[in-house]
C-alpha positions in Angstrom: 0.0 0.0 0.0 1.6 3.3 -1.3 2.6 6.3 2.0 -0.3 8.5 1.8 1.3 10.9 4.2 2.0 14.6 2.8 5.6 15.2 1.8 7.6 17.4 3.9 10.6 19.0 2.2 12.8 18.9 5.1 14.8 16.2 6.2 12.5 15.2 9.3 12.1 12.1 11.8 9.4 9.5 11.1 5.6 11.0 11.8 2.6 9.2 13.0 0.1 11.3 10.9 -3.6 11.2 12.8 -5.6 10.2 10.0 -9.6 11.5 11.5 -10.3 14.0 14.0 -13.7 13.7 16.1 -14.4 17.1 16.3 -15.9 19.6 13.7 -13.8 21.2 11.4 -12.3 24.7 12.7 -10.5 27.8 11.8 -7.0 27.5 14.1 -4.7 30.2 13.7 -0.5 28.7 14.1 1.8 31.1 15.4 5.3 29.5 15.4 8.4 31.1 13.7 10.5 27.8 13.3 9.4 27.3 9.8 9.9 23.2 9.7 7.7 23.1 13.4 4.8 25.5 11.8 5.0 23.2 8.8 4.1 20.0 10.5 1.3 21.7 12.5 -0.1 22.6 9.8 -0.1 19.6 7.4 -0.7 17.9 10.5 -4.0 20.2 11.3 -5.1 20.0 7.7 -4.9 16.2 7.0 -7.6 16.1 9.6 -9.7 18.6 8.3 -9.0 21.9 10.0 -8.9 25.2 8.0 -5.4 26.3 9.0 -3.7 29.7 8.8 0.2 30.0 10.0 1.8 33.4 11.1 5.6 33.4 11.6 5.5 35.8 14.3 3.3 38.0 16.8 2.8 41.0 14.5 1.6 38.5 11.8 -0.4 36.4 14.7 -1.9 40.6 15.6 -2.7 41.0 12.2 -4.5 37.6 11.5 -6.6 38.2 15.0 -7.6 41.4 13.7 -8.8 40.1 10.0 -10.3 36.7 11.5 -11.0 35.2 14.9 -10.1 31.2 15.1 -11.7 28.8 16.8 -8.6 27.9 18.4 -5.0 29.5 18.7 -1.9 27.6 19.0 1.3 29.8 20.2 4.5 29.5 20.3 5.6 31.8 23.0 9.3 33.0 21.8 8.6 35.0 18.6 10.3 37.7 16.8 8.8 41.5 16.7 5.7 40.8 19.1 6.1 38.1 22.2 4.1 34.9 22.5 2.7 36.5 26.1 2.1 40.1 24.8 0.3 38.0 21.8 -1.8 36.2 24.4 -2.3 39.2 26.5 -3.3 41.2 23.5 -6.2 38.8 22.4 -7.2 38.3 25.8 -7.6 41.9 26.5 -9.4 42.5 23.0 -10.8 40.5 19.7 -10.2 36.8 21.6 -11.2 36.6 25.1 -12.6 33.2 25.1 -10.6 31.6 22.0 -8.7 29.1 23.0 -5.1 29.1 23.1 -2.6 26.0 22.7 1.0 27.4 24.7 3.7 24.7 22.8 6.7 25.9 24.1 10.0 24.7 25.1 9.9 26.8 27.8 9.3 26.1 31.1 5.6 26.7 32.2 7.2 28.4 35.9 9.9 30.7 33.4 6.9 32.7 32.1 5.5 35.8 33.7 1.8 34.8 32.1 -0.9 34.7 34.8 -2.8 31.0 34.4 -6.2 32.8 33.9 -4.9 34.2 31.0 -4.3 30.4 29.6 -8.3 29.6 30.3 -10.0 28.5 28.1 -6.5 26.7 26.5 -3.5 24.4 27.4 0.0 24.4 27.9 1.8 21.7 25.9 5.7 20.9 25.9 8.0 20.6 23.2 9.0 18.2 20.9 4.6 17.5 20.9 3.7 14.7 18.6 1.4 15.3 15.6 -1.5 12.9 17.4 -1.0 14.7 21.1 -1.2 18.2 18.7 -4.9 16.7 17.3 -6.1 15.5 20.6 -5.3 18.7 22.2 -6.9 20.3 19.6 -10.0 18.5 20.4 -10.2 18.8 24.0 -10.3 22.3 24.0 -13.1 22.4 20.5 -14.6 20.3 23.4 -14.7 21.6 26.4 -15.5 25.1 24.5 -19.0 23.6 22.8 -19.5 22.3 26.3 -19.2 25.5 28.0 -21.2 27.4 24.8 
């Protein structure tokens, strides 16, 4: 049987590629400057059906808020021009207050000067995630957000 997975153009280890999702399909907004990590959240995102827009750093993440509010925002929290917190605090404190937000960081959780309310509704993941814990995370929060509205 012939590898239906996407191709990826950089040299990368071996991906287990989700292949549904159980959730509706959503707009999720990807803020991640590492171009090969923002590539495999996206493919990722998309082979199970999510409408997915990337922005390689806050002001782009800023401007996308401003044009479009996701369902669901996953951040990377060390970003050129604009900060992953001043990003978070931004949409909390305007066009965003109840969108989720997916923190995947290889920073420590305790290292950030982010209070925890300003997480809810969202997650904090670790780095290196795995395309299948990126999809359940994903879900959890599409979730517990139809739960709660």
């Amino acid at each position: 049987m012939p590898d239906t997975r996407p191709a990826i153009a950089h040299p990368m280890p071996e991906l287990a590629w989700p292949t549904e999702t159980s959730c509706r399909p959503s707009r999720i907004l990807v803020v991640e400057d590492e171009p090969v990590t923002a590539e495999v959240f996206e493919r990722t995102l998309r082979h199970v059906g999510h409408r997915v827009r990337v922005a390689r750093d806050g002001l782009q993440a800023l401007h996308a808020l401003q044009e479009q509010v996701p369902d669901v925002v996953i951040l990377d929290l060390g970003l050129p021009t604009v900060s992953g917190v001043d990003v978070v605090r931004r949409l909390r404190g305007g066009v965003g207050p109840q969108v989720p937000i997916l923190v995947v960081s290889g920073t420590a959780r305790a290292q950030v000067t982010l209070a925890i309310d300003d997480l809810l509704p969202g997650l904090w993941l670790c780095k290196p995630i795995r395309p299948r814990e990126l999809v359940a995370a994903v879900e959890l929060v599409l979730r517990d957000r139809g739960a709660a509205g």
